[in-house]
C-alpha positions in Angstrom: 28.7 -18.7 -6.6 27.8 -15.1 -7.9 24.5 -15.2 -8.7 23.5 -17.5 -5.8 25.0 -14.1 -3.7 22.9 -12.3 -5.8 19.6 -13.7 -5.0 20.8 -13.8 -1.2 21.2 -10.1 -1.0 18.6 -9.3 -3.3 16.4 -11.6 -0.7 18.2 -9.2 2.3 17.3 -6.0 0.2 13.6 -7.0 -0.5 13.2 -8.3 3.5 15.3 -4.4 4.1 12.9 -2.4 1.9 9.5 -4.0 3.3 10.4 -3.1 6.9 11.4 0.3 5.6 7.8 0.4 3.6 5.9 -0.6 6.4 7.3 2.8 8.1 6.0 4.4 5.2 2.5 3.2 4.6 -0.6 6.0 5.0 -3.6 5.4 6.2 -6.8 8.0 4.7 -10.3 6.0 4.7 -11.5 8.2 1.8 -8.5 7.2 -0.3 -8.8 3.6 0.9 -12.5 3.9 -0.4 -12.1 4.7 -3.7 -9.0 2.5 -4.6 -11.5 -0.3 -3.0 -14.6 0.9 -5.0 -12.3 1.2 -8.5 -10.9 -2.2 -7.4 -13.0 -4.5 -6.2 -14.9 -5.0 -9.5 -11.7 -6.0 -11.4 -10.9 -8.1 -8.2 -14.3 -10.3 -8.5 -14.0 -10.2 -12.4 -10.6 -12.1 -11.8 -12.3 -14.9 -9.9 -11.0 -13.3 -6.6 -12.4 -12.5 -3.2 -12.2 -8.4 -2.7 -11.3 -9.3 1.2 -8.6 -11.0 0.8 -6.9 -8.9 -1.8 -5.4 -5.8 0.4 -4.5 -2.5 -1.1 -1.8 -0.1 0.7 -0.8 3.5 -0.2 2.8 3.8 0.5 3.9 7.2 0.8 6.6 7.7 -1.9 6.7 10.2 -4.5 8.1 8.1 -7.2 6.2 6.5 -10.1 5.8 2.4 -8.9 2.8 0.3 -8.0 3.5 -3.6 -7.6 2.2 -7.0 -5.9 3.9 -9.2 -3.0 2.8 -12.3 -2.2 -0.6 -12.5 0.4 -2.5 -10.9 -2.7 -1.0 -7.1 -1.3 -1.6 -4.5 -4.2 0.9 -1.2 -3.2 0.3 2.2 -4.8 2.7 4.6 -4.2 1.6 8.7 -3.7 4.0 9.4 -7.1 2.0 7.2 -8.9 -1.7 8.1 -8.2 -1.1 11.6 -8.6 -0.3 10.8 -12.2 -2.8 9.2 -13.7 -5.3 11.4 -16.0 -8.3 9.2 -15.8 -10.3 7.4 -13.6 -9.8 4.7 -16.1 -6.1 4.6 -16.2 -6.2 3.7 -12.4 -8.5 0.8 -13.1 -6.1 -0.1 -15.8 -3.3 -0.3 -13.9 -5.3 -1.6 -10.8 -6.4 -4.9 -13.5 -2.4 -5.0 -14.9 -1.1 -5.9 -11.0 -4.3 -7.8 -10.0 -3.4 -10.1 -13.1 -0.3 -10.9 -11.6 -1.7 -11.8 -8.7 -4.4 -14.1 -10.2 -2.0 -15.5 -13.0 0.3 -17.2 -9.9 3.3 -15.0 -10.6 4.6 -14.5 -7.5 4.1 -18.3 -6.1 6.5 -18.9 -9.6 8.9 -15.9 -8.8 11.0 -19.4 -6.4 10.5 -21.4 -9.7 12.3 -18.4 -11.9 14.9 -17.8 -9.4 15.4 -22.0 -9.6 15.5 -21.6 -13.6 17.6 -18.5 -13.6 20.1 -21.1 -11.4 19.7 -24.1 -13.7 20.8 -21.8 -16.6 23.8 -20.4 -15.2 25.2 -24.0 -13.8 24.8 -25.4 -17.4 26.4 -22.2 -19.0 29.2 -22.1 -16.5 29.3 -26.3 -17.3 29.8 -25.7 -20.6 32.5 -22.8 -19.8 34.6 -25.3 -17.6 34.2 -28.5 -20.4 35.8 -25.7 -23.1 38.8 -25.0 -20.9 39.2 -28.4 -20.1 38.7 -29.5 -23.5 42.0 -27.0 -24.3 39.9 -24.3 -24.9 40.8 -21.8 -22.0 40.0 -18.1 -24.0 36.4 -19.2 -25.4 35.7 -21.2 -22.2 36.9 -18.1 -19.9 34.2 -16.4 -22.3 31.4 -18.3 -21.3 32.5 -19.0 -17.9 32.2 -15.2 -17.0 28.9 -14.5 -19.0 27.4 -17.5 -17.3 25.5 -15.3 -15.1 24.2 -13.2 -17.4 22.5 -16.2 -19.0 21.0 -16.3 -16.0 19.7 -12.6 -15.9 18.6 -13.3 -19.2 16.3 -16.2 -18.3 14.8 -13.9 -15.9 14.4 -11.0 -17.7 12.7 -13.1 -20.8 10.0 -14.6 -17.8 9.3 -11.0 -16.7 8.4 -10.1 -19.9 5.9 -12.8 -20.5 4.5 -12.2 -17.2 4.1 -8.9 -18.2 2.5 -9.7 -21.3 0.2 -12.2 -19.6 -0.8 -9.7 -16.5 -1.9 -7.3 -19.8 -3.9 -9.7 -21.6 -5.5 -11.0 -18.1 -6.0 -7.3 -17.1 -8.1 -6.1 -19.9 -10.1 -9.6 -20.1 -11.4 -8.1 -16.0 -12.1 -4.9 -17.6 -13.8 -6.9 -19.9 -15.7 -9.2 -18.0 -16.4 -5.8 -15.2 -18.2 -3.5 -18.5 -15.2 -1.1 -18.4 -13.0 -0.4 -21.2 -9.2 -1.1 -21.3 -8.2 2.0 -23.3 -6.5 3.5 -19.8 -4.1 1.2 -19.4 -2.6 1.8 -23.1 -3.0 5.5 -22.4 -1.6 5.2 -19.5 1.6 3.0 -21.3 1.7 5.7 -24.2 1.7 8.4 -21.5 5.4 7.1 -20.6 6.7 5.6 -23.8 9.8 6.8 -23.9 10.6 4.9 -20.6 12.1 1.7 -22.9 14.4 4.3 -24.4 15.9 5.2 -21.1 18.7 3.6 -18.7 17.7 1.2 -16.5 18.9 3.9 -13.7 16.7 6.8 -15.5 13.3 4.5 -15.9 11.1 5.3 -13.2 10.3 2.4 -10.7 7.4 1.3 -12.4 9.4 0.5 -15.8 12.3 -1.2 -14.1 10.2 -3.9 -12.2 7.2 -3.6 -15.6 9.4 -3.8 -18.8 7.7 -1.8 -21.5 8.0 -2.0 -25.5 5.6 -0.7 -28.6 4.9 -4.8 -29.0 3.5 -4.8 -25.9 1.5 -2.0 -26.5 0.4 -2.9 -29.9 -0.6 -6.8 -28.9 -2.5 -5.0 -25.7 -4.1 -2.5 -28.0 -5.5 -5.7 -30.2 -7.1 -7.0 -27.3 -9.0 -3.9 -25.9 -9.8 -2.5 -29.5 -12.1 -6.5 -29.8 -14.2 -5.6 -26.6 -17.5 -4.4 -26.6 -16.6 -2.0 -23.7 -13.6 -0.2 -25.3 -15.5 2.8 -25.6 -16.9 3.2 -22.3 -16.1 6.7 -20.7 -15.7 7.3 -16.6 -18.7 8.5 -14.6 -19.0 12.2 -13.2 -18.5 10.7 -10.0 -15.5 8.4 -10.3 -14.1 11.4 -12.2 -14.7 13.6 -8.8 -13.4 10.7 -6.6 -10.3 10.5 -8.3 -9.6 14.5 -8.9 -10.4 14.6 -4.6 -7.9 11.8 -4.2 -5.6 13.6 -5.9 -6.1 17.2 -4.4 -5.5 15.9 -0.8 -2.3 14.0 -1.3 -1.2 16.5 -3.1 -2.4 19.0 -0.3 -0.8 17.1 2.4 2.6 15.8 0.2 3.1 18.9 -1.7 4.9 21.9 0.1 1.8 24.2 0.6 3.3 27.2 -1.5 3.6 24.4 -4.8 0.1 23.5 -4.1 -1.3 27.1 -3.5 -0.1 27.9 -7.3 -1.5 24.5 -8.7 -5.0 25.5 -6.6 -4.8 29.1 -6.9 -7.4 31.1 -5.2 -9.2 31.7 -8.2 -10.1 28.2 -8.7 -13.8 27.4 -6.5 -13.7 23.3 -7.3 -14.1 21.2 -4.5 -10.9 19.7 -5.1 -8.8 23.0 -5.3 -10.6 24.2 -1.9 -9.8 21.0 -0.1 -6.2 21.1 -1.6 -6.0 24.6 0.1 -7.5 23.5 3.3 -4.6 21.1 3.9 -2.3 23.2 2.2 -3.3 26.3 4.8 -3.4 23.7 7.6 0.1 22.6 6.9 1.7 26.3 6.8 0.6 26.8 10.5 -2.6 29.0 9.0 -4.8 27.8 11.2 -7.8 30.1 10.4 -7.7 30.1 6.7 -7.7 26.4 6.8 -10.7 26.4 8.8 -12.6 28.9 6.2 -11.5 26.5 3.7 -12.6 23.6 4.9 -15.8 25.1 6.7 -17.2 26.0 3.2 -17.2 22.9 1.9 -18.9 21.6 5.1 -21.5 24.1 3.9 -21.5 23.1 0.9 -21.3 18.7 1.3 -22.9 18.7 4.8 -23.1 15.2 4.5 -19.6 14.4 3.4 -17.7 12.6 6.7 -14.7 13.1 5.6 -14.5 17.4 5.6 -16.2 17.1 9.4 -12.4 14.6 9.8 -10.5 16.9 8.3 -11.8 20.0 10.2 -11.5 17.8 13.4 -7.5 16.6 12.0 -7.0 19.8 11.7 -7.8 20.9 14.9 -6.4 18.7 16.8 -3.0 18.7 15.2 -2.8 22.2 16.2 -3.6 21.2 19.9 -6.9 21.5 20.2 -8.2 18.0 20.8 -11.1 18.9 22.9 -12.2 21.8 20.1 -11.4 18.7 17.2 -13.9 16.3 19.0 -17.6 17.8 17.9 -16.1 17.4 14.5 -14.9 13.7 14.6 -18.0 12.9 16.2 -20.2 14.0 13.5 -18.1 12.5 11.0 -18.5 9.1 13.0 -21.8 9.6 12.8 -22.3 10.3 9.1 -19.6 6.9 8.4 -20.1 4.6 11.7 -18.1 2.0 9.9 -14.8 3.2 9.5 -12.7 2.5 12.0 -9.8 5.3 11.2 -12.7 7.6 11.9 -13.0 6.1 15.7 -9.4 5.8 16.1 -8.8 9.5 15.7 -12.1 10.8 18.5 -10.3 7.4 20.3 -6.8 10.0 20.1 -8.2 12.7 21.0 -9.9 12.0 24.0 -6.9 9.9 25.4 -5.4 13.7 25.4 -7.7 14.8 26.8 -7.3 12.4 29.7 -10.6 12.8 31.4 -11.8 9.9 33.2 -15.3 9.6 30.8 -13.3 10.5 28.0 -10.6 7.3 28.4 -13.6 5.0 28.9 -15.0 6.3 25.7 -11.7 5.7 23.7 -10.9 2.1 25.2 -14.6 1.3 23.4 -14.1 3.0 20.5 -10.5 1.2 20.4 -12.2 -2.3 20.9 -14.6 -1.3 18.1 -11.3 -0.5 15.3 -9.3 -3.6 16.4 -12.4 -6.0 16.2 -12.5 -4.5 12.6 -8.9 -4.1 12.0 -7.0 -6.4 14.6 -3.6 -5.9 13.0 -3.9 -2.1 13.7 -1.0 -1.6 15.3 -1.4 2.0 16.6 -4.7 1.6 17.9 -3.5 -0.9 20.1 -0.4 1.6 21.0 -3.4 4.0 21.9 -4.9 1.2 23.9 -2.0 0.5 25.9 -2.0 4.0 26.7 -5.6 4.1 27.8 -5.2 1.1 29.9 -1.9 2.9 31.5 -4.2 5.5 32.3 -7.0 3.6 33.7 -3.2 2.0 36.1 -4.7 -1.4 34.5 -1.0 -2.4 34.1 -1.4 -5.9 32.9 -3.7 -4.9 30.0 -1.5 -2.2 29.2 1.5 -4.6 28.7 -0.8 -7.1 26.5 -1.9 -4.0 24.3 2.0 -3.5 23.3 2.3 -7.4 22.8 0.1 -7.1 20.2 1.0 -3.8 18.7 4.7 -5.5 18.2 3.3 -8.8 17.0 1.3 -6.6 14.1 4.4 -4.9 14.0 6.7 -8.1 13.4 8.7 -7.4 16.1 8.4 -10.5 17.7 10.4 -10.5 20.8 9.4 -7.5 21.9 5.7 -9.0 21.6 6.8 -11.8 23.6 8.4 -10.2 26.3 5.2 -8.3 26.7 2.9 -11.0 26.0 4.8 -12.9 29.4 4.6 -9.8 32.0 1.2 -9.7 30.8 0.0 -13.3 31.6 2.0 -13.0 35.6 -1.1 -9.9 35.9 -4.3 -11.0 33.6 -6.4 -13.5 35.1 -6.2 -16.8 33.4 -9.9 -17.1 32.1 -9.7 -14.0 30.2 -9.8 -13.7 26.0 -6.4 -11.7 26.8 -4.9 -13.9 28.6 -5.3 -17.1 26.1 -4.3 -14.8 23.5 -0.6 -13.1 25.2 -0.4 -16.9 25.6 -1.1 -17.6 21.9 1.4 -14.7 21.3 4.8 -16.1 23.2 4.0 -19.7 21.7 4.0 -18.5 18.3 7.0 -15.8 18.4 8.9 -18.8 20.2 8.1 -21.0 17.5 9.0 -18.4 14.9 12.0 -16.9 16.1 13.7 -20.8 16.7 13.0 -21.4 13.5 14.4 -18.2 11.7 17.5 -18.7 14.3 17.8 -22.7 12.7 18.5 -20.8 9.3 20.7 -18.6 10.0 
C-alpha cells in the first residue's frame, strides 16, 4: 500500500540522512562546553541525567535543531548563529529536551501504527461505498485515504509540540530561568506558518508553528516567577564567542572580515578575525590576532588551541605543540585538547614523540571510547611503533564507532591471529566480531 511505502522510504531516508550527518558532525570543546553548561540545568530540571543526554553540533547552515532516539539533542551551525540571546538557546535547548522527556520518540512507532490504522479504515470505508453502488464517492475516499493518514500525524505533531512547550518552560521554571526566549525566539520567525512547506526553514517543517501556540506558551511563562530573569555578562560572552568562531571558521573570511571589521576591539570580533585570517592562508595576521588575546586571557585554553590549530594546519606541527601543551595544561580534562598534541606529534614521527601520543590517545578514548579518529590516530601510531596487530585492532574499533561493521570485524579477526590472548585487546576484537556477526545476521534476516 502507499503509505506503508511511504513510511519504508521515509525509514530509508532517515537511516540515509544519519549516515550522511555523522559525516558532518564538528567537534570544538569550547562550543561543546557551553551548549553543556546552558544545558545541563534544564536537563536535571526534567528529571534527567546530563550524561546520558548527548548534544552534537552538525555542521549545516540551515535553521533546524531536533531529537533522535538515545536522548541525542542536534544543533545545527544555521541555527546557533541565530539566536539573539543566551536565553533563546536555553529556550530552545528546554523545547527539544521536552520531547525527549515527554516519550515522543519511543511513541513516534505508535503514531506511524495510528497513522496506518486510520488509513485502512478510510480506505475500508472507500471500498464498502463502491461496493455498496457507490463507485464516484467511494473512489473519493479511497484516494484521500492516505491523507487521513497524514492528517492523523500531523494533528499528533502538533500536540507534541504543544506538550514539549509547556514541559519546556516548566524546566526553565523549576532551573530559575525565564521562558521569555523561547517566545522571542518563535516571534523572531512568525511568519514561517505563512510560508510553503518547501519555503519554511527545517526547524518549522519538523516544529509546526501557529499564534495559538504562541499565545497558550506565552500564558505559561507570563505565571512564573522567573519570567523576568535577564542573562548573565558571562553567558552573554559565551554565547557571542560561540558565535564569532563558527562564524569565523563557516563564513568565507571576506563576509566575516566586514561583519568584524577592524575597527571593532571585542574579544569576539578579534577571535572571528583570527580564524577568518587563518582561513585566507594569512598566516601572520592570524597569529597577531590570536596572540593578543592570549595577552589579554592568558588563562583561556582555548586561544593557546587555536594558536596551536592554527599552526599546525599550516604545517608546522612541531611549532603548534608548545601551544597545545599549554592549553592541556590550563584544561587537562578535555580530551579534544590531547587528541590534537596526540596529532601533531604522530607527524612529527619521532620515536618520544609517538610514545607520547599513544598515551595521550589512551587518555581521550578512556574518556571518549567511541572516538572514532583518535583510534584512526592510534592505529597509526601503533603502525609506526611496526606493532601490527594493535594497529589492526585500533581500525576495528574506529569502524565499530563508525558502524561499519564488517570492516570492524575483519579487522577485529587479523587482530586476534597477532594479539596475545590474555590481553584487554584481545577479549575485546573478540567482543567486536561476535557482536558485528550477531548484528549483521540479523539485519540480513530482514531484508
Amino acid at each position: 500500500m502507499k503509505l506503508l511505502r511511504v513510511l519504508i522510504t521515509a525509514s530509508f531516508a532517515l537511516l540515509l540522512a544519519g549516515q550522511a550527518l555523522a559525516q558532518s558532525l564538528i567537534r570544538d570543546t569550547e562550543i561543546e562546553e557551553t551548549l553543556r553548561e546552558f544545558g545541563d540545568p534544564i536537563i536535571r530540571a526534567a528529571g534527567l541525567n546530563p550524561k546520558s543526554v548527548d548534544i552534537y553540533i552538525v555542521n549545516d547552515p540551515s535553521l533546524n535543531a531536533f531529537v533522535t532516539r538515545g536522548q541525542k539533542v542536534f544543533f545545527h551551525t544555521g541555527i546557533l548563529v541565530e539566536f539573539e540571546t543566551p536565553n533563546q538557546l536555553k529556550g530552545v535547548m528546554a523545547h527539544e529536551v521536552g520531547h525527549i522527556a515527554s516519550g515522543h520518540l519511543a511513541r513516534s512507532s505508535e503514531t506511524q501504527r495510528s497513522a496506518y490504522g486510520t488509513f485502512l479504515v478510510a480506505a475500508g470505508i472507500g471500498l464498502a461505498a463502491i461496493l455498496a453502488g457507490e463507485g464516484q464517492a467511494g473512489a473519493a475516499i479511497l484516494g484521500s485515504s492516505q491523507q487521513f493518514a497524514v492528517l492523523d500525524v500531523l494533528r499528533y505533531s502538533r500536540i507534541n509540540e504543544s506538550s514539549a512547550d509547556q514541559a519546556g518552560a516548566n524546566y526553565l521554571e523549576i532551573s530559575g530561568q525565564s521562558g521569555r526566549g523561547l517566545i522571542e525566539f518563535f516571534e523572531k520567525f512568525r511568519y514561517q506558518e505563512v510560508m510553503s512547506e518547501q519555503g519554511r526553514f527545517p526547524y518549522f517543517r519538523s516544529h509546526p508553528l501557529s499564534s495559538a501556540r504562541i499565545d497558550n506558551l506565552r500564558e505559561v511563562v507570563d505565571e512564573s516567577p522567573y519570567r523576568d530573569e535577564i542573562d548573565s555578562p558571562e553567558d552573554i560572552r559565551r554565547m557571542q564567542i560561540m558565535q564569532a568562531k563558527l562564524r569565523g571558521f563557516i563564513d568565507p573570511p571576506q563576509t566575516t572580515f566586514t561583519k568584524f571589521p577592524s575597527s571593532d576591539q571585542s574579544e569576539a570580533a578579534r577571535l572571528a578575525r583570527a580564524v577568518a585570517h587563518f582561513r585566507a592562508a594569512n598566516l601572520k595576521e592570524g597569529l597577531v590576532s590570536v596572540d593578543s588575546l592570549i595577552e589579554e586571557f592568558p588563562d583561556n585554553p582555548y586561544y593557546h588551541e587555536l594558536r596551536g590549530e592554527i599552526l599546525y594546519k599550516s604545517g608546522k606541527a612541531r611549532l603548534a605543540q608548545p601551544s597545545l601543551r599549554n592549553a592541556i595544561k590550563l584544561k587537562s580534562d578535555a580530551p579534544l585538547l590531547k587528541q590534537a598534541l596526540a596529532q601533531s606529534l604522530i607527524d612529527e614521527n619521532s620515536t618520544d614523540g609517538i610514545i607520547e601520543a599513544v598515551d595521550l590517545l589512551k587518555d581521550v578514548l578512556q574518556a571518549e571510547p567511541e572516538n572514532g579518529y583518535s583510534w584512526y590516530l592510534l592505529s597509526q601510531a601503533y603502525g609506526y611503533q611496526n606493532k601490527k596487530g594493535l594497529a589492526q585492532y585500533a581500525v576495528a574499533e574506529q569502524a565499530y564507532a563508525r558502524g561499519d561493521l564488517r570492516r570492524a570485524t575483519s579487522f577485529a579477526a587479523r587482530a586476534m591471529e597477532q594479539i596475545p590472548r590474555d590481553t584487554p585487546q584481545y577479549r575485546r576484537a573478540n567482543d567486536i566480531v561476535v557482536i558485528s556477526d550477531a548484528q549483521l545476521a540479523q539485519d540480513s534476516k530482514r531484508r
